[in-house]
Structures are given as structure tokens and as C-alpha cells.
C-alpha positions in Angstrom: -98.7 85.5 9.6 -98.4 82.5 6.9 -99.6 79.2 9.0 -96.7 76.5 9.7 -96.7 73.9 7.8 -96.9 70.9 10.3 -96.0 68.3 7.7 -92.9 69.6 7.0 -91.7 70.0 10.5 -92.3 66.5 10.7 -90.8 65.3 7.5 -87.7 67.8 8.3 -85.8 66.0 10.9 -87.4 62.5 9.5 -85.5 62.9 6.3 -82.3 64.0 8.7 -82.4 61.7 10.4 -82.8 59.0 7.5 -79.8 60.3 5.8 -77.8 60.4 8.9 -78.2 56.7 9.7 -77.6 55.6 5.9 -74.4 57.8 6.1 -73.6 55.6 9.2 -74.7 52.3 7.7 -72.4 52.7 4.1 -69.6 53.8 6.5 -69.5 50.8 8.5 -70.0 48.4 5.3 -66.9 50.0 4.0 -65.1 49.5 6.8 -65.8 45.8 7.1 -65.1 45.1 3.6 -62.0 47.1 3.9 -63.0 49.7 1.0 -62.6 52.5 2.9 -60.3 55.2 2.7 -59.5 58.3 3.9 -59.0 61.4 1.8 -55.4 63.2 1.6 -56.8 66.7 2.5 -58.7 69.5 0.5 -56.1 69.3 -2.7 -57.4 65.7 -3.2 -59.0 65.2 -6.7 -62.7 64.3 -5.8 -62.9 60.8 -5.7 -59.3 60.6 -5.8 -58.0 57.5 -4.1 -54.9 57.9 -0.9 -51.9 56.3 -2.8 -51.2 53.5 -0.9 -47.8 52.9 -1.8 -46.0 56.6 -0.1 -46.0 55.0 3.4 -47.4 52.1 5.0 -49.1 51.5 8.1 -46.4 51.8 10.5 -44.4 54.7 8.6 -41.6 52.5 6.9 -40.2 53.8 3.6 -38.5 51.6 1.4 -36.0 53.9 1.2 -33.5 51.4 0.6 -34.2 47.6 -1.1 -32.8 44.6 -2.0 -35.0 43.0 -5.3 -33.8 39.1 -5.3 -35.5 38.5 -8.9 -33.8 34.9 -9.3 -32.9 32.3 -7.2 -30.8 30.6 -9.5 -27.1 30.2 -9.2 -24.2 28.3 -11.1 -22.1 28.2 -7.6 -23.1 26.3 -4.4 -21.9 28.2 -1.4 -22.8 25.8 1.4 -24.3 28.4 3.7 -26.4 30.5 0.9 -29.8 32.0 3.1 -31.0 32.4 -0.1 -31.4 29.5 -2.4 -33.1 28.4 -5.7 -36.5 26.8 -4.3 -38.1 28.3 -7.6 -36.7 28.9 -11.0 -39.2 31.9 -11.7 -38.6 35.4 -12.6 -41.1 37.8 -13.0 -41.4 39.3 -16.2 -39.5 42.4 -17.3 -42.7 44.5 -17.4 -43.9 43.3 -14.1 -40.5 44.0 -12.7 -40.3 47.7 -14.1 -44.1 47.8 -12.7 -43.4 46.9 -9.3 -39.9 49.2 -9.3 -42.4 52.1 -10.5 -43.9 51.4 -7.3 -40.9 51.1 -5.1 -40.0 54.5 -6.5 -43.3 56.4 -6.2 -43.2 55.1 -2.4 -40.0 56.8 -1.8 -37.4 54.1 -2.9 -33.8 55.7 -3.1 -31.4 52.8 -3.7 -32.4 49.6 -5.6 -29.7 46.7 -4.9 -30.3 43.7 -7.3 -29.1 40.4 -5.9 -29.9 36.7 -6.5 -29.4 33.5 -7.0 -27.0 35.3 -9.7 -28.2 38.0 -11.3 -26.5 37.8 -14.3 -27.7 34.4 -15.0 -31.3 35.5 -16.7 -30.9 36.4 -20.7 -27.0 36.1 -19.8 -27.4 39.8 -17.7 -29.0 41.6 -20.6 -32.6 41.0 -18.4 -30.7 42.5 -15.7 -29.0 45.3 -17.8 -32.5 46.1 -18.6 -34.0 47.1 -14.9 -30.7 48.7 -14.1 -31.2 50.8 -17.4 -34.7 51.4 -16.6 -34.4 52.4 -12.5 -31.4 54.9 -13.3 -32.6 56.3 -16.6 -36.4 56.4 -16.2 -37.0 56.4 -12.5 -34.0 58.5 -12.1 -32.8 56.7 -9.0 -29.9 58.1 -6.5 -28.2 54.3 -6.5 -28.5 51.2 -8.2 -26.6 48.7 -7.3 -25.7 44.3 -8.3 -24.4 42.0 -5.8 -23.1 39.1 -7.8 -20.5 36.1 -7.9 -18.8 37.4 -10.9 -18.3 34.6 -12.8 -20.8 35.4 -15.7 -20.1 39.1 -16.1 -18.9 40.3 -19.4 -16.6 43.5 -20.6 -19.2 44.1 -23.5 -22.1 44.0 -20.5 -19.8 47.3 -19.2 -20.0 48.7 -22.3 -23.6 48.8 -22.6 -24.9 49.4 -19.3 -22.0 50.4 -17.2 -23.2 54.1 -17.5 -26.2 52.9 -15.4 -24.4 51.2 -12.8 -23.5 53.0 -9.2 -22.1 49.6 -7.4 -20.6 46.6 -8.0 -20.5 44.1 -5.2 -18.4 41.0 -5.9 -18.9 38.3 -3.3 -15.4 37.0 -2.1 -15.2 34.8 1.1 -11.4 33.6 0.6 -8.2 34.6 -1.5 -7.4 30.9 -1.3 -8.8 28.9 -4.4 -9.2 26.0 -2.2 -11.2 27.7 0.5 -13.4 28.7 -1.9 -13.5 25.4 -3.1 -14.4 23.8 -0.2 -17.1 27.0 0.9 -18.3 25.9 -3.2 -18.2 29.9 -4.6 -16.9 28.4 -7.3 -17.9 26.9 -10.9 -15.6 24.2 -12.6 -12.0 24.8 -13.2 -12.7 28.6 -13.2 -10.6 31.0 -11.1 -12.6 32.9 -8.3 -10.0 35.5 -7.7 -9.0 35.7 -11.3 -12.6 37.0 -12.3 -12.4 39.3 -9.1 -9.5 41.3 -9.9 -10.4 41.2 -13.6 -13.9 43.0 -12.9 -12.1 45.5 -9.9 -10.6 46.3 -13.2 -13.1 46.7 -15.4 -15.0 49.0 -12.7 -12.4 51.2 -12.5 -12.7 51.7 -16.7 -15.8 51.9 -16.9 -16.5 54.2 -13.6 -18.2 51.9 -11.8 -18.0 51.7 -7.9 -16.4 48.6 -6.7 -17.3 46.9 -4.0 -16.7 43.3 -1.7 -18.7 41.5 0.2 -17.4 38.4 2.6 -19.3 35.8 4.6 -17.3 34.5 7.3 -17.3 31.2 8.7 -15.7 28.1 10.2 -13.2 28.1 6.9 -12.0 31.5 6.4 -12.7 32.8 10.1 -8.4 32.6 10.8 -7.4 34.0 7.1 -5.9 37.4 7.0 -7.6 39.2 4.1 -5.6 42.5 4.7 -3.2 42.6 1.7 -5.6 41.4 -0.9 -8.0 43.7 0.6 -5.9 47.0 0.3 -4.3 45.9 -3.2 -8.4 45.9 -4.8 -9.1 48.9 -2.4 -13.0 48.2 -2.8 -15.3 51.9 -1.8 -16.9 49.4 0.6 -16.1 45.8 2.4 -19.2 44.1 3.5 -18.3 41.5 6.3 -20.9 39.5 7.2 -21.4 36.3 10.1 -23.0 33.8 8.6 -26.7 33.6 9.4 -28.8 30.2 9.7 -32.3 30.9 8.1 -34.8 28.0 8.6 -36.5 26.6 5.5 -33.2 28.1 3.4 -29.8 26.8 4.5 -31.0 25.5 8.1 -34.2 22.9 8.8 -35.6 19.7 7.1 -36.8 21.4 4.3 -33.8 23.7 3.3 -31.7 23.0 0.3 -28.3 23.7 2.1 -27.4 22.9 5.5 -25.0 25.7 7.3 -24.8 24.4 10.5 -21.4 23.3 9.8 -20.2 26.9 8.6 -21.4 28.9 11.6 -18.9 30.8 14.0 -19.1 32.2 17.4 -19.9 36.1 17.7 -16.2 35.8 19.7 -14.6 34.6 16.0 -16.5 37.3 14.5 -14.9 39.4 16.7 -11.2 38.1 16.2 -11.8 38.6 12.2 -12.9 42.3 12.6 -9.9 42.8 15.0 -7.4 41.4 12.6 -8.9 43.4 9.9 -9.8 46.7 12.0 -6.5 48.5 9.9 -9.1 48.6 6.7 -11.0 51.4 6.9 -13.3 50.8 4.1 -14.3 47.6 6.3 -18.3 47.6 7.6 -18.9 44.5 9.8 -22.4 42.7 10.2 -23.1 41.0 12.9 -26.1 38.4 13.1 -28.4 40.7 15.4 -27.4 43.7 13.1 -28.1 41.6 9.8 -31.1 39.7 10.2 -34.3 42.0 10.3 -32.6 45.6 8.7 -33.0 44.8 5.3 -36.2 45.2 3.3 -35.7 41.9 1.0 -38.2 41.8 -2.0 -37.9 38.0 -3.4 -38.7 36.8 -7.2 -42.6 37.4 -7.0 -41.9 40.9 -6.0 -43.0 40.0 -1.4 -41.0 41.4 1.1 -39.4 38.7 3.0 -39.9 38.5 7.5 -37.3 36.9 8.7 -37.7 37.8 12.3 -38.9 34.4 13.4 -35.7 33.1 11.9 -37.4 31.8 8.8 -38.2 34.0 5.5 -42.3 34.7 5.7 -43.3 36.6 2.6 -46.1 39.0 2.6 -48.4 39.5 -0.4 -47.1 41.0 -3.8 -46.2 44.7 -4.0 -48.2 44.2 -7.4 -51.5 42.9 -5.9 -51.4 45.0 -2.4 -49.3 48.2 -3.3 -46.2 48.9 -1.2 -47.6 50.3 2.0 -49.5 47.2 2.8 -46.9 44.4 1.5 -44.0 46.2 3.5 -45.9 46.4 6.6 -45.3 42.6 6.9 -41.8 42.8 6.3 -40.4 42.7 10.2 -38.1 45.5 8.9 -35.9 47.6 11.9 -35.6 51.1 10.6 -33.1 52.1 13.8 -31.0 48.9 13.6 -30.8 49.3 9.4 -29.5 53.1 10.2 -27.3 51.3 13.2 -25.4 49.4 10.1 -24.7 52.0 8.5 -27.3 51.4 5.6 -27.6 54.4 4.3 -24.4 56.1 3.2 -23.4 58.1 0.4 -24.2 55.7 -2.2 -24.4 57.3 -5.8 -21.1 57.5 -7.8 -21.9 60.8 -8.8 -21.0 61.6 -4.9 -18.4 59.6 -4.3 -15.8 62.0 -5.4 -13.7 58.8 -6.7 -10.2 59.3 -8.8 -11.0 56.7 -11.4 
């Protein structure tokens, strides 16, 4: 019988135990400095980093979102909740970046909103993302909400192929309500340019859509005939909203106050309009915290302390971490009605 080496007995569990605590010890330090990740599973490239941007914390998937790139707008609608405190916009590389993200994280429907959107490069900037998400990210919907008063025939023409929605905004068919609202630019028509671009939608196959804010000066009009005349696929009706620091508060650069109706009014509207089937009411509760707003520097947007917090950039944190700051309500955002058949391919629509 060979004699047992006693050294090695010794040295054995030593060296065990040495490794075990220095496994311990690099875990913790990667935890504190918040370099830790775990691994997706056995197919995982080794060394392959989790990607952070499929879901974050809390499960929420940007399945839907609303990209404010600009904040700059030729109207002045007295109760805008989303004004121009800052004339940037993030560069057209950066943007497509960031949308890259949105997408790989399981964006469906991009909706690009403002300020105006047309207003950068005259819309061709705009032209450009909604070229990019539909052609190259092959999204399900993209969409614009915009005033209308910038928009072009030739801009049809070149990106109309692109497009699944339209959304004009339209809080009066009377000139001088929307005077006195201000959703309106110089001697310009309002209602001229709406029924011009219902038009050109139509031509170029694009789905049209309205949305309304109602308030203290429209909250008695009766929309119905204009309403069934444009026969939009969808009629947004929204109760205007007080966010602090944007059109409510010492530092906001509109003040609303004046524009706000009781949830009763809101009430009386939708009952004078409940004939229009296309109609889609939002109600401040269902409104404030079920969308997943990203603003110009690509952060979504809290508003559940009535104020807009942002989180950090989708382009410094990823997706999963930025949106679990967002204060978004899944349930309440399905409650609206958010998600609905929204790509023109399914629309089934006699153009």
C-alpha cells in the first residue's frame, strides 16, 4: 500500500476552500458595482451578455410608443402638455439607433408626435425615421400625430408608402374656436388643411385619423356632421389634462387652468357624440400614466406624480432599465383600447 501523502490532504481542501471564498468575494464586488449579470440559459454564447433591452425589470414591453423627437411648434394651443422647453432633436442616426432598440425590445407600433413633427428639415427628417422603422425594422404600425399645417402632397408621394396612420389634431370645426384654443398659424385655414389631407390619405392609402382635446371652448359644440362627412378609422377624444412644469405650475410655458372641464362635461360631449362609432374617449385617469412617452433625448417620460419625470436615455441605459422608470399602466393602456388593429395592411379599408 503506496503511503498518503499528508501534504496533499492538507493543501486539498485549503486550495477549495481559497477558491470558494474568491468566487464569493468577485461575486459580491459585481454586485455592488452593478456589473453583474445573469446568463440567458445553456444556448448563451460564453461570455455573452443578457440583452437588456427584451424586457425590463418589471416585465413591461414597449409594445406600443409614442417618440416626441421635437418640441417645437408653429401653433399655440393654450392647453399643450407638451411644449417647446428645448429646441433639440436628436440626430437622425441616434434616432434610428434608439428605434433599433425599441424594436429589438419588442416595439410593435411607433407613433411620432411633437411639438410638430413636420417642422424638422420641413418633414423630410421625419420622412426619414418613418422610412427607416417600416422598411428596415419592418414594423406592424407607424404612425404621425400632427397639426397639419406643414404637410405637403409631394411628402405623400415620397413617403406615403411608409405611413400606416395619420392623426390630424382638430379641437373645433369653427375657425374662431380654434382661434381662440390657438391651433392655428396666421390667416391659414385649420379645417381647410384638414379636409385637404383626409383627402390626400385616402390617395395615397394612408389611414386617416382625428384626434380632439376637449375643453371649456368646444365642450357644447356638436362635432357629429363634420365628423361622419371625414369618417376618420379612428376619433381620439381626449379631456384636457394639467401637467405641472408643462401647461400647469410656475415654471410651465402655457397655463390650462382656464381650459379644464369637469369629468361631468366630458361626459355630456361623449353622450352627444355616442352615434359615432369610430369615437374612442379618454378620460384623465385613463390618459395620464398608459402611455409610454419617449421625449426628444430619447427618456421615457413619469407622469404619475402629475409632472413629466424623465428617466435616463434609452441610448445610455438600454430599454429595460430606462422604461422601468416610466410609471407606465399596462392594464389601464389595454383598458383604452391601445392596442387595436393598427397596420393598414389589416384594416381591410375601401380606399
Amino acid at each position: 500500500m503506496k503511503k498518503m501523502n499528508m501534504s496533499s490532504v492538507v493543501t486539498g481542501p485549503l486550495l477549495l476552500m481559497q477558491h470558494v471564498v474568491t468566487t464569493i468575494l468577485s461575486f459580491l464586488a459585481r454586485v455592488l458595482d452593478g456589473t453583474f449579470s445573469w446568463t440567458s440559459g445553456p444556448c448563451a454564447a460564453p461570455g455573452a451578455k443578457p440583452d437588456v433591452n427584451k424586457a425590463s425589470p418589471n416585465g413591461v414591453i414597449p409594445t406600443s410608443v409614442n417618440y416626441h423627437f421635437t418640441r417645437k411648434c408653429n401653433y399655440k394651443c393654450g392647453f399643450c402638455f407638451h411644449t417647446a422647453k428645448t429646441s433639440f432633436v436628436l440626430p437622425l442616426e441616434e434616432a434610428k439607433k434608439g428605434l433599433k432598440l425599441l424594436k429589438d425590445a419588442g416595439m410593435e407600433k411607433i407613433n411620432f408626435s411633437g411639438g410638430e413633427p413636420f417642422l424638422p428639415e420641413k418633414g423630410d427628417f421625419l420622412g426619414k425615421l418613418v422610412h427607416f422603422c417600416k422598411q428596415d425594422l419592418q414594423l406592424p404600425s407607424v404612425s404621425i400625430v400632427s397639426n397639419g399645417s406643414m404637410i405637403k402632397e409631394q411628402w405623400f408621394q415620397k413617403y406615403g408608402d411608409h405611413l400606416d396612420i395619420l392623426a390630424i389634431s382638430c379641437d373645433s370645426f369653427n375657425e374662431e374656436t380654434n382661434q381662440l384654443i390657438g391651433r392655428t398659424q396666421g390667416r391659414k385655414s385649420h379645417l381647410d388643411n384638414l379636409y385637404k389631407i383626409q383627402n390626400w390619405c385616402r390617395q395615397y392609402k394612408v389611414a386617416f385619423k382625428i384626434n380632439s382635446v376637449i375643453n371649456t371652448f368646444n365642450v357644447d359644440e356638436d362635432m357629429t356632421e363634420h365628423i361622419m362627412q371625414l369618417n376618420p378609422v379612428r376619433w381620439k377624444v381626449f379631456q384636457c389634462l394639467l401637467i405641472d412644469g408643462e401647461n400647469a405650475g410656475e415654471e410651465a410655458l402655457r397655463e390650462a387652468e382656464r381650459f379644464i372641464i369637469s369629468d361631468h362635461q366630458f361626459q355630456e360631449f361623449l353622450d352627444r357624440h355616442s352615434s359615432i362609432s369610430c369615437l374612442v374617449s379618454e378620460s384623465n385617469e385613463k390618459m395620464r400614466n398608459s402611455y409610454l412617452i419617449l421625449d426628444e433625448y430619447m427618456r421615457f417620460l413619469d407622469c404619475r406624480e402629475g409632472r413629466k419625470d424623465p428617466s435616463k436615455s434609452i441610448l445610455d441605459v438600454g430599454v429595460g432599465a430606462a422604461i422601468s422608470f416610466s410609471g407606465f399602466d399596462e392594464k389601464m393602456f389595454l383598458k383604452r383600447g391601445g392596442k387595436y388593429v393598427w397596420s393598414k395592411a389589416d384594416m381591410k379599408l375601401q380606399w
